[in-house]
GUMILUM-118197 format. One record per residue (C-alpha): residue number from 1; x, y, z. Coordinates in Angstrom, 1 decimal, decimal comma. Layout:
% GUMILUM-118197
resi: NUM; xx: X; yy: Y; zz: Z $
...
% end
This chain:
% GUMILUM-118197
resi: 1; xx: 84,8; yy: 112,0; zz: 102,9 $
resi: 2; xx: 83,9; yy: 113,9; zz: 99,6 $
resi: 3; xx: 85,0; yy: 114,1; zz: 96,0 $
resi: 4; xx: 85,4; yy: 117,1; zz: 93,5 $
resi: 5; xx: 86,5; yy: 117,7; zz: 90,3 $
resi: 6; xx: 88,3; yy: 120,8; zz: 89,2 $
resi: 7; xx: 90,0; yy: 121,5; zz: 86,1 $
resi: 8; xx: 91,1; yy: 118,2; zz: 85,1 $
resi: 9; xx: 91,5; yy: 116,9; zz: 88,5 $
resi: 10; xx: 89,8; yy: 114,4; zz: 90,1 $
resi: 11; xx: 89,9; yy: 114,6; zz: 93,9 $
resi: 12; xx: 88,8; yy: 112,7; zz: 97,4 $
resi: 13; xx: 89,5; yy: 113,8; zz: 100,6 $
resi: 14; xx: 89,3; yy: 111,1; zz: 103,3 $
resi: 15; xx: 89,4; yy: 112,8; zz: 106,8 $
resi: 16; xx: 92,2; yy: 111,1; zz: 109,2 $
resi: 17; xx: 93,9; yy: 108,8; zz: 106,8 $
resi: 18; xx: 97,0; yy: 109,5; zz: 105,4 $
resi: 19; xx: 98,1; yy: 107,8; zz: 102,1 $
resi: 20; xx: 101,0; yy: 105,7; zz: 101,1 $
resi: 21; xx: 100,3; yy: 103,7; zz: 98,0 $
resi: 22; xx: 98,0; yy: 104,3; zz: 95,2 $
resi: 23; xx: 97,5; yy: 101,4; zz: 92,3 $
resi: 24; xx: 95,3; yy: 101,4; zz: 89,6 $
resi: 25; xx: 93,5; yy: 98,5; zz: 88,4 $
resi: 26; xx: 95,0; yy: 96,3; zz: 85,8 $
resi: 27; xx: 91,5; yy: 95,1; zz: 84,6 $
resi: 28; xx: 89,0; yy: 97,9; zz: 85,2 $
resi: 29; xx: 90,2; yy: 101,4; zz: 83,8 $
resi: 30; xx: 89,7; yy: 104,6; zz: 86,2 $
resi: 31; xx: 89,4; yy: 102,0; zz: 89,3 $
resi: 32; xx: 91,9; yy: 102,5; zz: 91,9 $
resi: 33; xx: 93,4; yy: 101,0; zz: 94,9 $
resi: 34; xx: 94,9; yy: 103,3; zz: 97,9 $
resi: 35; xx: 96,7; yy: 102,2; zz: 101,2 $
resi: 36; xx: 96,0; yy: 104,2; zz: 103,6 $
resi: 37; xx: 96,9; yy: 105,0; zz: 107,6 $
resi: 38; xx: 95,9; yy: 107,0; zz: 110,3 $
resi: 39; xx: 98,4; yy: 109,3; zz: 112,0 $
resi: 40; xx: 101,1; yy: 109,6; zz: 109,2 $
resi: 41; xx: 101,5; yy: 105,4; zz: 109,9 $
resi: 42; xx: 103,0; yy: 106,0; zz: 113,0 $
resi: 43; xx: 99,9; yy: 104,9; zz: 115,4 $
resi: 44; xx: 96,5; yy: 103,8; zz: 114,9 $
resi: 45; xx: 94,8; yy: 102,1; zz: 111,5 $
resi: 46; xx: 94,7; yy: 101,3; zz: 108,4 $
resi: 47; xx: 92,1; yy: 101,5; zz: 105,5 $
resi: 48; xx: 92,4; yy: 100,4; zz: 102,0 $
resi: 49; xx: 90,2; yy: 102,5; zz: 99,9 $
resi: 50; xx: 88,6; yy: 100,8; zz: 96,4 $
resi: 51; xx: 87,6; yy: 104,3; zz: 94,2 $
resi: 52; xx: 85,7; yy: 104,6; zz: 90,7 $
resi: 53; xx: 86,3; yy: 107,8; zz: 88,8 $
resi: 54; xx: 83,2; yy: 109,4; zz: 86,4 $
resi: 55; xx: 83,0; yy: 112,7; zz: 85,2 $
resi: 56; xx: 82,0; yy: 114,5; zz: 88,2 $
resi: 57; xx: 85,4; yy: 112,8; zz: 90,2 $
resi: 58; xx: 85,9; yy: 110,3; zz: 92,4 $
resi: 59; xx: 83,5; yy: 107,9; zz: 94,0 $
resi: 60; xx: 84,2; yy: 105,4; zz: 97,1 $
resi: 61; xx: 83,3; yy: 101,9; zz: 96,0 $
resi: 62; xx: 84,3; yy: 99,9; zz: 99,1 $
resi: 63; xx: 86,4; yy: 100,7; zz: 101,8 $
resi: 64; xx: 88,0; yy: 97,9; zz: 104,3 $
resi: 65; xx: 89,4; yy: 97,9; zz: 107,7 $
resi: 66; xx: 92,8; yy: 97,0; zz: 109,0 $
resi: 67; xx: 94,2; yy: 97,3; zz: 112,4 $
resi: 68; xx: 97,4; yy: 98,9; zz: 111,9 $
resi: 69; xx: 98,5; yy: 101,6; zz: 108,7 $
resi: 70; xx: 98,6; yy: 100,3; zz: 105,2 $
resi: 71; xx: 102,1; yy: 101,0; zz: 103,6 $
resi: 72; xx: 101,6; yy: 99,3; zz: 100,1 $
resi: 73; xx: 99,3; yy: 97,6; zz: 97,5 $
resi: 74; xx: 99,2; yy: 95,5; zz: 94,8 $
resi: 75; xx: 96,7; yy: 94,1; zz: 92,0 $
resi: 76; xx: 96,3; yy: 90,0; zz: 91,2 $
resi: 77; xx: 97,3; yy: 89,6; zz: 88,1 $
resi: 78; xx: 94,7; yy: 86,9; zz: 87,6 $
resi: 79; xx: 91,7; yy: 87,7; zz: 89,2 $
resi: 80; xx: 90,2; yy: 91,4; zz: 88,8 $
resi: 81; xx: 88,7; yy: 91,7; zz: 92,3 $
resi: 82; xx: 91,6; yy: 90,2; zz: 94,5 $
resi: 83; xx: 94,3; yy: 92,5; zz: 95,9 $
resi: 84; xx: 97,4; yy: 92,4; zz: 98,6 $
resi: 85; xx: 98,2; yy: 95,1; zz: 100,8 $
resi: 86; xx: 100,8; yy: 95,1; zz: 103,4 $
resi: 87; xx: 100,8; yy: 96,6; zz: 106,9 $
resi: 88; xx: 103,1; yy: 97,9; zz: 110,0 $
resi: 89; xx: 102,1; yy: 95,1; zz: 111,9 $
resi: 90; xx: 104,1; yy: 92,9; zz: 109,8 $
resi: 91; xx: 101,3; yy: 91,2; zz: 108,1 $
resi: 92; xx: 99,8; yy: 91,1; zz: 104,2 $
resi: 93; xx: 96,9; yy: 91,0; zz: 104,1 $
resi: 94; xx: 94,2; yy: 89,3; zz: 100,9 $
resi: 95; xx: 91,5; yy: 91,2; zz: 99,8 $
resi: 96; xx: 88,2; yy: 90,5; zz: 98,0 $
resi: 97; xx: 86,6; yy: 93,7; zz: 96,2 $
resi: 98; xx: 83,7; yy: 91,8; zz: 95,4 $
resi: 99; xx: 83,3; yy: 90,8; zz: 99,4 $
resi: 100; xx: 81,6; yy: 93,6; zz: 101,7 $
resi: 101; xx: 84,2; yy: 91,9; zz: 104,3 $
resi: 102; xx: 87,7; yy: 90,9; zz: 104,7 $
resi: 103; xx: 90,3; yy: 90,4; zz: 104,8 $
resi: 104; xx: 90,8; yy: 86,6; zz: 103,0 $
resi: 105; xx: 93,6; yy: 85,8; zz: 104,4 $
resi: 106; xx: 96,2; yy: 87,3; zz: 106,5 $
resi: 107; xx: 100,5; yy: 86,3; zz: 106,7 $
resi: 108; xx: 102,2; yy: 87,0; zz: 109,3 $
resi: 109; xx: 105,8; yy: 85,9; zz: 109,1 $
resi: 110; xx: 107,7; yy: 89,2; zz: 109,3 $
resi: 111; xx: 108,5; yy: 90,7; zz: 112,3 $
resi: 112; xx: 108,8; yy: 94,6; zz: 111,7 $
resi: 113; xx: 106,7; yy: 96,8; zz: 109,1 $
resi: 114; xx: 106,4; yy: 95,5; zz: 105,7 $
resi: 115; xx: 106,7; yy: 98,5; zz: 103,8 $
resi: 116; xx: 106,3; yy: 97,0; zz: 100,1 $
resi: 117; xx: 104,4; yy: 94,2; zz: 98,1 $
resi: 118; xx: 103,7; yy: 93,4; zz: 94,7 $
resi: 119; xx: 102,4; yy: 90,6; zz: 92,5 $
resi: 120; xx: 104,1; yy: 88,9; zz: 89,6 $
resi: 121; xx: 102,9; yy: 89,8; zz: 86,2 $
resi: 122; xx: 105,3; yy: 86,9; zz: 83,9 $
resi: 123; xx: 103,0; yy: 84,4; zz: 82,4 $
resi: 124; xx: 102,3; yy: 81,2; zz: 84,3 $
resi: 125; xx: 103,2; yy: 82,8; zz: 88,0 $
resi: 126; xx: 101,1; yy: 84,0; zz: 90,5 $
resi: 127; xx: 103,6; yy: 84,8; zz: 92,9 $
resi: 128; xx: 103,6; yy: 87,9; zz: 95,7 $
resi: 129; xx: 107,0; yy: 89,5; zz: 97,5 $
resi: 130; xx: 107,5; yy: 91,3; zz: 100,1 $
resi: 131; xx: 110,1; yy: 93,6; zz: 101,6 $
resi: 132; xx: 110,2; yy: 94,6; zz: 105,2 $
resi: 133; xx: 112,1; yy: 96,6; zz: 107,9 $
resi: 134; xx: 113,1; yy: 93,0; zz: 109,4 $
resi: 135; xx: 115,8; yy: 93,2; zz: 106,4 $
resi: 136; xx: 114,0; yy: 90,2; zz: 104,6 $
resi: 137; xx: 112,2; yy: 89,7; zz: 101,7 $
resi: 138; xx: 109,8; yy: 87,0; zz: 101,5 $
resi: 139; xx: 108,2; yy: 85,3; zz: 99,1 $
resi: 140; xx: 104,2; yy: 84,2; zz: 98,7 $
resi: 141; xx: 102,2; yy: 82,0; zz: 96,6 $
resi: 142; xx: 98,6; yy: 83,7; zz: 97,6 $
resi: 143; xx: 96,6; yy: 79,8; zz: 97,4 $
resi: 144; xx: 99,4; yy: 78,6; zz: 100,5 $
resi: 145; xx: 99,0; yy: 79,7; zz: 103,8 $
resi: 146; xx: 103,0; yy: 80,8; zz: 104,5 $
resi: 147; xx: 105,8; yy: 82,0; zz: 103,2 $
resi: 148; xx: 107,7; yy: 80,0; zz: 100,0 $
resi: 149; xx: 111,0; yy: 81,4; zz: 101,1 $
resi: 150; xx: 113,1; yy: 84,3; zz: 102,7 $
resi: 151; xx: 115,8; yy: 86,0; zz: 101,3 $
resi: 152; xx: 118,7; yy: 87,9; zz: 103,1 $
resi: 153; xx: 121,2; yy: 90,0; zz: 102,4 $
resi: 154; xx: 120,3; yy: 93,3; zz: 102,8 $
resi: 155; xx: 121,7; yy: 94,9; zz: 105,9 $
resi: 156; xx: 119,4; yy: 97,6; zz: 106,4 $
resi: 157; xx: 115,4; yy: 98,5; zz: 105,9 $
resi: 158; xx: 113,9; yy: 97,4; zz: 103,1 $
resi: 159; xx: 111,5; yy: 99,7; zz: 101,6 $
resi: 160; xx: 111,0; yy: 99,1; zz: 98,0 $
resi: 161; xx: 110,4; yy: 94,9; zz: 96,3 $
resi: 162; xx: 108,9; yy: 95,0; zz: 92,6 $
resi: 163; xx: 109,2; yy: 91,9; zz: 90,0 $
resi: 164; xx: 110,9; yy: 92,0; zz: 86,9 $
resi: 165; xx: 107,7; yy: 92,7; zz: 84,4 $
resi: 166; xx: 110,0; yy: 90,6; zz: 81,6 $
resi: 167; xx: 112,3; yy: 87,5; zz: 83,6 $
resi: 168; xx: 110,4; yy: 85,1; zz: 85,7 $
resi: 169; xx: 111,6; yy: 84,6; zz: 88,9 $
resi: 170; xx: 113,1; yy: 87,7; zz: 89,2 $
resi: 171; xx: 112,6; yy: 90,4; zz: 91,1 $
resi: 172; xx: 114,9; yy: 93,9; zz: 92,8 $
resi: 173; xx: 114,9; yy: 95,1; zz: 96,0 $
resi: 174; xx: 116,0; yy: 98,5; zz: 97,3 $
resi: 175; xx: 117,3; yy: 99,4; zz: 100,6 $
resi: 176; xx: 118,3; yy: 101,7; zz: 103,5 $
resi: 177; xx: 121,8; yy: 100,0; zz: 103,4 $
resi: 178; xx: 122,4; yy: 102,4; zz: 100,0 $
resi: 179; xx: 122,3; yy: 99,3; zz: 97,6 $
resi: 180; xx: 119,6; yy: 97,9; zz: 94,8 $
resi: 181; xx: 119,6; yy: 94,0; zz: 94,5 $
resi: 182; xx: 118,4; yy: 92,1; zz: 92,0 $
resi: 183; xx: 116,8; yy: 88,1; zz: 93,1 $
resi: 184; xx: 116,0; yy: 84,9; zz: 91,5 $
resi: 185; xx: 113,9; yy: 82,7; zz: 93,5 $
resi: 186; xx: 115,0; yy: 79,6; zz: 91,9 $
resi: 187; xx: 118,2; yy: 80,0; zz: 93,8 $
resi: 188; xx: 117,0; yy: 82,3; zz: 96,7 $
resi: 189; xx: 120,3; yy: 84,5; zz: 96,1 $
resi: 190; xx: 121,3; yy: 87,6; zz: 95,2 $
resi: 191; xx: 122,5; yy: 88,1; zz: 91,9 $
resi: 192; xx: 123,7; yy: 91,4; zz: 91,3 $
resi: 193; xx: 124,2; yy: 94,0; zz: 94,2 $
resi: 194; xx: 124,8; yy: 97,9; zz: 93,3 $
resi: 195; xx: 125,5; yy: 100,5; zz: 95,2 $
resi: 196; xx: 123,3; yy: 102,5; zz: 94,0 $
resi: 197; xx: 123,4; yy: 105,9; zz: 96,1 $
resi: 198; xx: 125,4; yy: 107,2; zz: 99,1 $
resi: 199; xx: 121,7; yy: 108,0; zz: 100,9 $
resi: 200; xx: 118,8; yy: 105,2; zz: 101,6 $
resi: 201; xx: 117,2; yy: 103,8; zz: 98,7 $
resi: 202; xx: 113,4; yy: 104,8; zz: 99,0 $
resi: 203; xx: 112,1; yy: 103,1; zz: 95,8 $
resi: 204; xx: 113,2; yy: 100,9; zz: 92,6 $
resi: 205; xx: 111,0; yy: 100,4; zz: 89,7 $
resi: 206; xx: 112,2; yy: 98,0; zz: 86,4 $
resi: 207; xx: 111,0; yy: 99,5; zz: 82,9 $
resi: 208; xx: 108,1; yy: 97,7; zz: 80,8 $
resi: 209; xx: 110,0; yy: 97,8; zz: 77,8 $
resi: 210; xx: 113,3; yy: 97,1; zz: 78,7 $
resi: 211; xx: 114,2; yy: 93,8; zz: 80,9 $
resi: 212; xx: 118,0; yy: 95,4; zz: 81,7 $
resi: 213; xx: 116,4; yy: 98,8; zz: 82,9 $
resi: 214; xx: 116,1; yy: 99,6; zz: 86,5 $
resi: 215; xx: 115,7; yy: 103,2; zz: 88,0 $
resi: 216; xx: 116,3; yy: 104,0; zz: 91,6 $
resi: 217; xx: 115,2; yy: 107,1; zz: 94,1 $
resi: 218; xx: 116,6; yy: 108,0; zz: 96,8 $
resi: 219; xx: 117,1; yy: 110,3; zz: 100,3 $
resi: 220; xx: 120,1; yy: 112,4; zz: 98,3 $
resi: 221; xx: 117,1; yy: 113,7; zz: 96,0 $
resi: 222; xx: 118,0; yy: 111,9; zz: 93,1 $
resi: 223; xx: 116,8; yy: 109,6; zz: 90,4 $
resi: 224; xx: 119,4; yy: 107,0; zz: 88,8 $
resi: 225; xx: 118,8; yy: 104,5; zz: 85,6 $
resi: 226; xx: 120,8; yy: 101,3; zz: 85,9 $
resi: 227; xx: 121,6; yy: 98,8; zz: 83,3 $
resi: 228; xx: 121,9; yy: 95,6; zz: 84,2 $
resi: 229; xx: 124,3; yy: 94,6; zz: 81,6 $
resi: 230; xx: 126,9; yy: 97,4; zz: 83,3 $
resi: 231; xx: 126,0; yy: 98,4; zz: 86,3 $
resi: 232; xx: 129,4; yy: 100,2; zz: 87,2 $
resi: 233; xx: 128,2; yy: 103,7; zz: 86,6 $
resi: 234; xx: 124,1; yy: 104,9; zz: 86,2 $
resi: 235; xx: 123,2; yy: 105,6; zz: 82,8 $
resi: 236; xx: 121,0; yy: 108,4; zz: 83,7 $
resi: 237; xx: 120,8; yy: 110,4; zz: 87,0 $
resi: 238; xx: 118,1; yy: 112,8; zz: 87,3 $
resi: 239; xx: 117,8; yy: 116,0; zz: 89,6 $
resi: 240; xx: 115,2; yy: 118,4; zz: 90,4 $
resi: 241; xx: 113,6; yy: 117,2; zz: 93,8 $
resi: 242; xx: 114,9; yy: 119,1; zz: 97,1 $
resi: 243; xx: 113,8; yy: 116,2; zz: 99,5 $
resi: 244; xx: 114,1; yy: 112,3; zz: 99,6 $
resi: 245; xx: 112,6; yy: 110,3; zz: 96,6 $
resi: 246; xx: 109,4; yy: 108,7; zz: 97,9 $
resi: 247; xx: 108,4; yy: 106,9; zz: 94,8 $
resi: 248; xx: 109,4; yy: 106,0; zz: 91,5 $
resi: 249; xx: 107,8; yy: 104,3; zz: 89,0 $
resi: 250; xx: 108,3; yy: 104,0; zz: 85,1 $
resi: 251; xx: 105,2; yy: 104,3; zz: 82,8 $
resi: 252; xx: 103,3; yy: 100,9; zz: 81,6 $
resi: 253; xx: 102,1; yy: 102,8; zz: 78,3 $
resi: 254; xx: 105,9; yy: 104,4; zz: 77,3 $
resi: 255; xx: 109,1; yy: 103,3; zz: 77,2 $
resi: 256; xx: 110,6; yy: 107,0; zz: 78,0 $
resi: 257; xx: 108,0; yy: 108,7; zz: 80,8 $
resi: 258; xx: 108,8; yy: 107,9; zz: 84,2 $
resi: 259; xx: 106,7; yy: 109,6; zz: 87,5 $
resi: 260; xx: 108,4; yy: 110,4; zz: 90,9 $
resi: 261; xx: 106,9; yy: 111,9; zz: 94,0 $
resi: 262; xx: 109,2; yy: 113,7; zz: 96,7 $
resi: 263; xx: 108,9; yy: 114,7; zz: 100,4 $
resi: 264; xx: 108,8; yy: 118,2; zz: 98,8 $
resi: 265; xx: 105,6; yy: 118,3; zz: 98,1 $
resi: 266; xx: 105,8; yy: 117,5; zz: 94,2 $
resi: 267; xx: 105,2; yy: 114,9; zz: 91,7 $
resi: 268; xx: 107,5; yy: 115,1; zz: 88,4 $
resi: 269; xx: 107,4; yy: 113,7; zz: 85,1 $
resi: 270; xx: 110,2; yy: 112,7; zz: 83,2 $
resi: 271; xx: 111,3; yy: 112,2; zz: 79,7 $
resi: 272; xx: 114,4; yy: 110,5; zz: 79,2 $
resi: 273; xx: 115,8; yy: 109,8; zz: 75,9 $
resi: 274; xx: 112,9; yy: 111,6; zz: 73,8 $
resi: 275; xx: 113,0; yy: 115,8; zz: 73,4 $
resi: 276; xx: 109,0; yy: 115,6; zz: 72,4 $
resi: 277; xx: 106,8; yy: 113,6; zz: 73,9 $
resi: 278; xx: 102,6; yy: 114,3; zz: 74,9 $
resi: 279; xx: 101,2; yy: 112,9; zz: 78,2 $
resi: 280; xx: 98,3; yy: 110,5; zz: 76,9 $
resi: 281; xx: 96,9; yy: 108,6; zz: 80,0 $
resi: 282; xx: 96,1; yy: 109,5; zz: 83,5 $
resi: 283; xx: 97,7; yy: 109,7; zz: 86,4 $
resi: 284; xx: 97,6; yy: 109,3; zz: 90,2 $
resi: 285; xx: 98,6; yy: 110,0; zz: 93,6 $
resi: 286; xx: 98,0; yy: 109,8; zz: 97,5 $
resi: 287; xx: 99,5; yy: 111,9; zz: 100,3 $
resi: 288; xx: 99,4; yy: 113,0; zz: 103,8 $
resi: 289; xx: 97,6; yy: 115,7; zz: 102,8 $
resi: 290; xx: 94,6; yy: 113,4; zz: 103,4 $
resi: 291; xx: 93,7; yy: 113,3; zz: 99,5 $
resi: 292; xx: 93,2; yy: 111,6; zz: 96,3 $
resi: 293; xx: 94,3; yy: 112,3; zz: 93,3 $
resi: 294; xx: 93,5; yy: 111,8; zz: 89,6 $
resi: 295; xx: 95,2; yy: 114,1; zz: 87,0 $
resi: 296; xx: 93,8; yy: 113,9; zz: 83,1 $
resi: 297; xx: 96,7; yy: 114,4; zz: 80,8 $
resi: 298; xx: 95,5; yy: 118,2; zz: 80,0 $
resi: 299; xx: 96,4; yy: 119,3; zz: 83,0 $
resi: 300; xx: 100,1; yy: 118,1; zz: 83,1 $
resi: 301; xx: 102,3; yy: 120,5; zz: 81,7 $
resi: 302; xx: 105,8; yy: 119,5; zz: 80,3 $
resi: 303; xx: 108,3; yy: 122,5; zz: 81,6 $
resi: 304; xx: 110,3; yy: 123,2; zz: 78,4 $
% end
C-alpha cells in the first residue's frame, strides 16, 4: 500500500482490493471512508479502508476486515466514528473507527448482495436503508438488532437506496427493473414509481437544495433530473458517457454541480442550470484500478 501526491492529486494504491464506494466524513474534513473487495467483488474479501489526507497525500488510518466484498458505505449522522457498510454476503455490517476491531454488529436478513446503504440525515432520525439484489429494501434502526421493515415492489436488482436529505421518512430507490421509486416508511409503500430509463438503473441521488429533485444514471449512458411534482418527462437528460452510469451523486456544497463516474473509465462534472460556475471543494473516487483518489479543485478543469 503507498500514497503519493502529484499535481493536485492525492493518491493510494491498495494492492488486491478493488473499490466500490468512497464517502467522506461528515464531521472530520479530508477523512474518508472506502468499501473495498477483492477480485472485482466477485470472490474473495472485503476491506473498508478509514484514510486521512495532509499535504504529502493520503495516509491509512485504520483498515477493517470483512469476509466477503464491500459494495457501499455510509457515515452516522450522529456519531463521528460510527459507520455502515454493506457486503455480498447479504449482511451490513457497524463499524467503530475509534475500535482497533470490529465489526459492532452485523444484520443479516437479506438473502442476495446488498449493493447499497445509507443513513438518514433529517433531524430526529437515525435510521439506515438498504437495497439488495433480493429485490427488497429494508429498513434499520442501528441500536435494534433486525430489520424495522421490508419493502417490495421492485421486480428486479436493486442497486441504488438514498434518503430524502429534506422529507423524513422518505427515501428512493433505483432499480434493474428500469424504474426510480420513491418510499415513506410510515406506510411501507411506494409512492411514486417512474420509469425512468429503458436500461437498468445503476444509481439515484436527491439534491441538497431541492426536496422535488431526483437525478438518475443509468446502463443507456445517460443522466436524467426528475421532478417530483411532474414526473411525466425528465427535466434534464445529460450525455457524454459511452458506458453504463456507475454513480451519481449531486454536490452537498451547490445546488447546480453534480459528479458521475462511468464504466468508461471517467468521472464528469456537471453544471446544470448555471453557464459559470468555479469548482471550490474536493473531490473523490475509488476504482478497480486498485486506487484512491483525492482531486483539489485546481486540477478540475470545466471543458468550455
Amino acid at each position: 500500500m503507498s500514497g503519493a501526491r502529484c499535481g493536485a492529486v492525492r493518491t493510494l494504491r491498495v494492492p488486491g482490493r478493488h473499490g466500490y464506494a468512497a464517502e467522506f466524513s461528515p464531521y472530520l474534513p479530508g477523512r474518508l471512508a472506502c468499501a473495498t473487495a477483492q477480485h472485482y467483488g466477485i470472490a474473495g474479501c472485503g476491506t473498508l479502508l478509514i484514510l486521512d489526507q495532509n499535504e504529502s497525500g493520503l495516509r491509512l488510518l485504520r483498515s477493517f476486515d470483512w469476509n466477503d466484498g464491500l459494495f457501499d458505505v455510509t457515515w452516522s449522522e450522529n456519531n463521528e466514528h460510527v459507520l455502515v457498510t454493506c457486503s455480498g454476503d447479504g449482511s451490513l455490517q457497524l463499524w467503530d473507527t475509534a475500535k482497533a476491531v470490529g465489526p459492532l454488529q452485523v444484520y443479516k436478513e437479506h438473502t442476495q448482495e446488498v449493493y447499497s446503504v445509507d443513513w438518514s440525515q433529517t433531524r430526529g432520525e437515525q435510521l439506515v436503508v438498504s437495497g439488495s439484489w433480493d429485490q427488497t429494501v429494508k429498513l434499520w434502526d442501528p441500536t435494534v438488532g433486525k430489520s424495522l421493515c421490508t419493502f417490495r415492489g421492485h421486480e428486479s436488482v436493486i442497486y441504488s437506496t438514498i434518503w430524502s436529505p429534506h422529507i423524513p421518512g422518505c427515501f428512493a430507490s433505483a432499480s434493474g427493473d428500469q424504474t426510480l421509486r420513491i418510499w415513506d416508511v410510515k406506510s411501507t409503500g411506494v409512492r411514486i414509481v417512474v420509469p425512468a430509463h429503458h436500461a437498468e438503473i445503476l444509481s439515484c441521488d436527491w439534491c441538497k437544495y431541492n426536496e422535488n429533485l431526483l437525478v438518475t444514471g443509468a446502463v443507456d449512458c445517460s443522466l436524467r433530473g426528475w421532478d417530483l411534482r411532474n414526473v411525466r418527462q425528465p427535466v434534464f437528460e445529460l450525455l457524454g458517457h459511452t458506458y453504463a452510469v456507475r454513480r451519481v451523486k449531486f454536490s452537498p456544497f451547490h445546488a447546480s454541480v453534480l459528479a458521475s463516474c462511468s464504466y468508461d473509465f471517467t468521472v464528469r462534472y456537471v453544471v446544470i442550470n448555471q453557464t459559470e460556475f468555479k469548482l471550490e471543494s474536493p473531490v473523490a473516487d475509488c476504482a478497480w484500478d486498485e486506487t484512491i483518489k483525492i482531486y483539489d479543485p485546481v486540477c478540475l478543469t470545466m471543458p468550455a
